[in-house]
N, C-alpha and C positions, 0 to 999 in steps of 0.2 A: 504494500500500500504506500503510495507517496506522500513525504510529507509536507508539510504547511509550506507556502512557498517562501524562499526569502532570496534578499535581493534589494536592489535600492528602489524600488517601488512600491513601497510598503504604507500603510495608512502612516499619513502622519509625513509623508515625506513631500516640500512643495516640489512645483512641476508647472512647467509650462506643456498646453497640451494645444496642437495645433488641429485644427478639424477640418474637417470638407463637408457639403453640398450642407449649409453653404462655407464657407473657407472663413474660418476665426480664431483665434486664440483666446487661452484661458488659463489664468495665470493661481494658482492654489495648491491646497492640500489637499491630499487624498484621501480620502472616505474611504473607497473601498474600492478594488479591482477586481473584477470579473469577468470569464470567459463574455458573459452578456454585456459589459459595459464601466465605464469608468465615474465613480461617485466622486465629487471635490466639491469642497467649500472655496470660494475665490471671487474671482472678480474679470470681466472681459480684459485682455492687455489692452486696449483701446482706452479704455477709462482708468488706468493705471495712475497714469498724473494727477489726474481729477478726483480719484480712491485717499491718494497722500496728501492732498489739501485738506479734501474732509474731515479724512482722520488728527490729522495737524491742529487742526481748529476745532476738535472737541467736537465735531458735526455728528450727527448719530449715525451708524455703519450699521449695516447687518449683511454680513457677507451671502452673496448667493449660494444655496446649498442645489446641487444642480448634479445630475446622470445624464454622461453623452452613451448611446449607446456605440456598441462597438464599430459598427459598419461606420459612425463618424469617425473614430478615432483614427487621424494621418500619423501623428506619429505623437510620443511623449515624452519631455525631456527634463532631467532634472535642474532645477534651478540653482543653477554655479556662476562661480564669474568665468568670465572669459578674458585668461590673460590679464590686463591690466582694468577691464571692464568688471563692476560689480556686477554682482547679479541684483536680479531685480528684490528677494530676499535685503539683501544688504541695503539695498536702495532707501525701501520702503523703512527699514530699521534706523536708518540715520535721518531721514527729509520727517517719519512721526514718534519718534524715538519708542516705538513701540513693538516689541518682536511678533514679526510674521505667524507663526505658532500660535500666540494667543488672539490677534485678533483674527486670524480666519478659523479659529475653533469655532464650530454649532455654538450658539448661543443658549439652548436649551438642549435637557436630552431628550428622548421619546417619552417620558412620563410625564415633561412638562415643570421639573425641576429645573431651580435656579443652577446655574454655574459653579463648580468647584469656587475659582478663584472670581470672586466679580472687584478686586484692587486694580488690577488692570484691562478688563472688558469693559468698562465704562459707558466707553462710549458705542463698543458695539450691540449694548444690552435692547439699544431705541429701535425700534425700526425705522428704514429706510423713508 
């Protein structure tokens, strides 16, 4: 029997995930991986700038919790820098000094319980 898969794909690890029909990016964490399809909490790379003002300014965030199914998925890549360039991780950690990790954590979990830590979710507690 095989076991659990492991690997740097793992819940919890961010990612850029580029899609097709229609062709977009999606810049988050991963929920969960499955032959059916890819779970992430994140936000379009499009609105990436405009994600790190919000947050910056105490604006209220509630990350997209969003499943592309697989037939979208073109490819998925972990968020590193490249070379002298940060990664978008790093980015987002210096421009709202808030680590990646916690604010694209679910804000709730399926029961409808508050957040372990609400010291730093703050501001993703509001919705959008």
């Amino acid at each position: 029997m095989a076991s659990k898969s492991q690997g740097p794909f793992l819940p919890g690890a961010l990612v850029i995930a580029t899609l097709c029909n229609p062709r977009e990016k999606f810049w988050g964490m991963i929920l969960a991986l499955a032959p059916e399809g890819l779970s992430l909490s994140g936000a379009e790379l499009a609105s990436f700038e405009d994600l790190t003002v919000m947050v910056r300014d105490g604006e209220p965030f509630t990350p997209a919790v969003v499943f592309f199914p697989m037939h979208r998925i073109e490819r998925v890549e972990l968020d590193l820098p490249d070379g002298g360039l940060p990664s978008l991780s790093q980015r987002f950690l210096t421009k709202t000094g808030l680590e990646p990790s916690i604010a694209l954590a679910p804000t709730l979990n399926m029961a409808g319980n508050e957040p372990h830590d609400t010291s730093q979710t703050q501001s993703a507690q509001e919705p959008a």
